[in-house]
N, C-alpha and C positions, 0 to 999 in steps of 0.2 A: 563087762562083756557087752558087745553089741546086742542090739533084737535081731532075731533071724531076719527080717524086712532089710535092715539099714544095711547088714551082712551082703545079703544078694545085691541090693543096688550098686554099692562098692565096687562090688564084684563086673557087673555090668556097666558100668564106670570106666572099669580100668578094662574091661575085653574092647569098649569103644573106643579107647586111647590106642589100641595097639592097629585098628585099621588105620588111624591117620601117620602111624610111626612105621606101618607095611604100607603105605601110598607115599611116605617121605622115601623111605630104602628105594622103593621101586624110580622114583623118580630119578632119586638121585645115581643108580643103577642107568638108568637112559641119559642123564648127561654125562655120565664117566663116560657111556660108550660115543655118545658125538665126539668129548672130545680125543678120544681115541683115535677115531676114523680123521679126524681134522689134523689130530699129531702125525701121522702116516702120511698123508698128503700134504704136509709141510716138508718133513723130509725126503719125499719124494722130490718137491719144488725145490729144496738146497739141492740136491743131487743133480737136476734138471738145469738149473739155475748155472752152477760150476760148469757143465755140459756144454751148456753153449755159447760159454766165456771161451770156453776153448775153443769151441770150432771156430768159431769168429777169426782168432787169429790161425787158426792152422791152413798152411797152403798146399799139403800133402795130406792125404787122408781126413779122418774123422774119428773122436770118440766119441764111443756108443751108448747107452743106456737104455737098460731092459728092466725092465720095460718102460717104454717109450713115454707111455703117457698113466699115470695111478687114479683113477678117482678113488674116491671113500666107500663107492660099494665094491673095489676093488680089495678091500682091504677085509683080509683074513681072522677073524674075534678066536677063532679057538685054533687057529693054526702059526705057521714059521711064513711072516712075511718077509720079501727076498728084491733085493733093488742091486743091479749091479752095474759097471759102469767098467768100459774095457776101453784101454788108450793102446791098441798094437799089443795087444798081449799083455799087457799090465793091466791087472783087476786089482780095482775096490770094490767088494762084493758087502753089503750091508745087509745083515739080516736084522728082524726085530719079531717080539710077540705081543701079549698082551701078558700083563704081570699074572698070579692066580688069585690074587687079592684084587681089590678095585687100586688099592694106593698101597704100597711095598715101600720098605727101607730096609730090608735084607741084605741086600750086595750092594746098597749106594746111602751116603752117608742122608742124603737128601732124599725124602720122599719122591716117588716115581711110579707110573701107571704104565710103562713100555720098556720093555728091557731089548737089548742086546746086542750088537757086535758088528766091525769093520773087520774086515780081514784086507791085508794088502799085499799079491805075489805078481811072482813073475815067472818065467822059466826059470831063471837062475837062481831062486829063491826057493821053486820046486825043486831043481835038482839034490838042493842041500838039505831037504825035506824040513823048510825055515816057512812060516807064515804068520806075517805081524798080526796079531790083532788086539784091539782096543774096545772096551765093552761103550756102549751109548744106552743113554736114558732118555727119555720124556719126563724131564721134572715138573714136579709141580710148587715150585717156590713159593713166598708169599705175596710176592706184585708179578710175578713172571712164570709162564709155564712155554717151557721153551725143551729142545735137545742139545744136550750135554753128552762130552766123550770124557772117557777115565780110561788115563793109562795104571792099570794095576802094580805095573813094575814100577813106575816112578811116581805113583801116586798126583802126578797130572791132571788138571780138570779144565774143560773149559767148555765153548759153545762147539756144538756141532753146526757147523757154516760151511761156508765158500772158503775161506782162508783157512779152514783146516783141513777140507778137501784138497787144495794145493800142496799144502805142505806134505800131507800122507803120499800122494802121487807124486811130487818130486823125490820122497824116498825110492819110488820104483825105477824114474827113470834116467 
């Protein structure tokens, strides 16, 4: 059995262990959230990016995206962030949150700190009360922390980019 002395020291040992492991949590708590706010203004900038690929070549009109411009303190930690992008009535409307965890693998095979969702309609697509959607992640790989979409029905994965923004909008028009 320990001496009462060597008992308490121990004791006071391991209480000063847990400030340095609550100043690890916390910090590490401040870099999920940077790059949270970084991951939202990424895909902002793919959204952005496809945006004015398009208008470049359009000789009639323009499509849109709302909002216009995202920075990071735009970006919502405990709410439903919201990017949508309208070609003449056809919308890709992208929402995302923040996971409840710092890092989740619940609904995605792959760890992930931002969850959620493409929707893609039209009038004619409302009529039939039909709206595609595809969920999107903020992964966090081992060399890559990038956005990914997953089609749940086809079990589909791949980068959230420019080229998959095309192809979702060519389904609309």
């Amino acid at each position: 059995m320990l001496a009462p002395d060597a008992r308490i020291k121990r004791l006071a040992e391991t209480i000063d262990a847990l400030a340095d492991k609550d100043q690890a949590r916390l910090s590490y708590a401040r870099e999920m959230a940077e790059l949270r706010r970084k991951a939202a203004v990424e895909l902002h900038s793919i959204c952005a990016d496809f945006v004015a690929s398009l208008n470049q070549h359009l000789s009639r009109g323009e499509v849109l995206l709302d909002p216009p411009v995202f920075a990071e303190d735009t970006f919502r930690e405990d709410g439903i962030n919201l990017v949508q992008i309208n070609a003449r009535g056809r919308i890709l409307q992208i929402e995302f949150e923040t996971t409840a965890e710092l890092i989740s693998t619940e609904d995605f095979r792959l760890p992930y700190t931002l969850e959620g969702s493409i929707r893609a309609f039209n009038q004619e697509l409302l009529e039939k009360q039909i709206i595609e959607e595809q969920l999107i992640y903020f992964t966090l790989e081992k060399d890559k922390k990038w956005w990914r979409f997953f089609d749940a029905r086809t079990y589909r994965s791949g980068p959230f980019d420019r080229d998959y923004l095309v192809s979702q909008m060519e389904h609309l028009v």
